[in-house]
N, C-alpha and C positions, 0 to 999 in steps of 0.2 A: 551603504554597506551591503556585502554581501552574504549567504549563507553557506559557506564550504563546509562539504560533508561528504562523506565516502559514498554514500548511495540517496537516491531519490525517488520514493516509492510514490508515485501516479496513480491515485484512484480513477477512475472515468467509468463513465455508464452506456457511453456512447463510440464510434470510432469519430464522430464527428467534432467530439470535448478537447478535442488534443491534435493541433495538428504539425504534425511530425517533423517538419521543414524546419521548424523551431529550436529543436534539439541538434546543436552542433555536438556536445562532448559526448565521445561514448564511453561506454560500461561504466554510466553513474548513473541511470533511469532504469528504473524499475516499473513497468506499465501492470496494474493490475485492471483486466477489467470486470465489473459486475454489473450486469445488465439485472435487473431482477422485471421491471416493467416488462417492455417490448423487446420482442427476439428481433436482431439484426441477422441479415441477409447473411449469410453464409460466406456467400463470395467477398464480401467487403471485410468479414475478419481476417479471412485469407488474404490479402490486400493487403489488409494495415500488418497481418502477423506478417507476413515478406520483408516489407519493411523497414521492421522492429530491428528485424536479422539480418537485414544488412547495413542498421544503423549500429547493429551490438547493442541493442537491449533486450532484457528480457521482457518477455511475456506471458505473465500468469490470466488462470480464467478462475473465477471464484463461484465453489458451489457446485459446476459442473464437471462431471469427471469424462463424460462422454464427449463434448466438445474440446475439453481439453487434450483430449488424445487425437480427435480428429485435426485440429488445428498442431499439434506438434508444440504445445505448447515450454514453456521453461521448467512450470508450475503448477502450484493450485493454490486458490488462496480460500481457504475455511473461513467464513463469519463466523462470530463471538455465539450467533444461535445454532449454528452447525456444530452438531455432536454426533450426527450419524456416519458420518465417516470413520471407514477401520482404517487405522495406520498400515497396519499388514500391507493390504491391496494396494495402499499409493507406496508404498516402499514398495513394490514388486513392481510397477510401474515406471520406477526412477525416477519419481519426479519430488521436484525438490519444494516446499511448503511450507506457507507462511500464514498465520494465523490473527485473527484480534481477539483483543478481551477488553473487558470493563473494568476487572476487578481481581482479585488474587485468585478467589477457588478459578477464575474463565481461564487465566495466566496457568495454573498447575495442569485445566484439562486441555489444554494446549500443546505444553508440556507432551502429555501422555498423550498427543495423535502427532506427535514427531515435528512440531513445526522448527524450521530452523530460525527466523521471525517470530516476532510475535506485535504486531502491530496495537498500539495500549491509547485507550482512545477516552476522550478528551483532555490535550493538554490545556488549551483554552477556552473560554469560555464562546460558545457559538452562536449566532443568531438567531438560526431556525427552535434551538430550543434554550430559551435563554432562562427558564428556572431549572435544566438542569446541571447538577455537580457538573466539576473540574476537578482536576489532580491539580495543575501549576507546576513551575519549573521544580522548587524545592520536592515537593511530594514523587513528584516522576523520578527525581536522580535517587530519592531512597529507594523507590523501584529497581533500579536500578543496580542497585548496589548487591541485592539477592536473586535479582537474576539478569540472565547475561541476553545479549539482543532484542534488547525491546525498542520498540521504534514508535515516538512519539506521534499523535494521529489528534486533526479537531481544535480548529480555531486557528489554526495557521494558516497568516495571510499579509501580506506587504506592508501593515503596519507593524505587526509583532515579529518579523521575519530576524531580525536582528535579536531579538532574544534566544533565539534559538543557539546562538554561540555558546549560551550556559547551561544546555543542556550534557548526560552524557550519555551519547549516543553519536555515534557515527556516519545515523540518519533520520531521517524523519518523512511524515507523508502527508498529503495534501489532497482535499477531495473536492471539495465546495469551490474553491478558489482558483483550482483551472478553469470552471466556464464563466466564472463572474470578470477573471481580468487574466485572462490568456499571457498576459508578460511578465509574469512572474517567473517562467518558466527563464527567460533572460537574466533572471534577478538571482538565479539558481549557481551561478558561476562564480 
């Protein structure tokens, strides 16, 4: 089975996590990256953002609003702990923005820093922290229902890929499971 969805939003931390040769269809990836560890070479974002752009994907940088302008980015993508970002400044910048949250109040301050996204994280339950909550498919689609564009985030992976058909949402994203098994990205079509 596979999982058709109008967009596919790419977590990675690295330009190394993703390698681009792999993505035949365009303007259905959405690459976010967030490096928080180690800064990568300048030149290599340059590289991979060339690319992106001439495969028709976007490319958002999370967190940085400085590199995002330098690189020409699509976007910006707020973490669920970023609240110090003014809407103002990235609306005058034109750049278009997508947000996470955990929970409803993160979902409304979201909301109010303009994201057109909102990427809603744990649908599944994860490995690396497995005493914490889940939403689940049921709990995400009542999400759903009060607000508009939320993209399922957390625990999606080639075993639960085909649940994803009862979600409702348009798209969903994936962070852990591009470097653990790189062909999922095949499994995307």
């Amino acid at each position: 089975m596979f999982a058709f969805k109008k967009n596919y939003f790419l977590l990675i931390e690295s330009t190394k996590d993703l390698d681009l040769k792999k993505i035949k269809k365009r303007s259905k990836f959405i690459i976010i990256y967030r490096n928080n560890s180690k800064k990568e070479e300048i030149s290599k974002l340059i590289a991979f953002r060339k690319i992106c752009k001439i495969k028709n994907i976007l490319f958002y940088v999370a967190n940085d609003l400085h590199l995002a302008v330098n690189l020409r980015s699509d976007g910006i993508y707020l973490s669920s702990y970023n609240k110090s970002f003014k809407p103002l400044n990235l609306k005058r910048c034109k750049f278009n923005i997508i947000g996470a949250a955990h929970d409803v109040r993160e979902i409304h301050h979201k909301i109010s820093q303009g994201c057109n996204y909102i990427l809603l994280s744990r649908l599944f339950k994860v490995e690396y922290k497995k005493e914490m909550n889940f939403l689940g498919i049921n709990k995400f689609n009542c999400f759903t229902k009060r607000f508009k564009n939320l993209v399922p985030l957390g625990g999606i992976n080639i075993l639960n890929l085909n649940k994803i058909k009862s979600i409702n949402s348009n798209s969903f994203a994936i962070l852990t499971e591009i470097k653990k098994k790189p062909a999922i990205i095949s499994r995307l079509f």
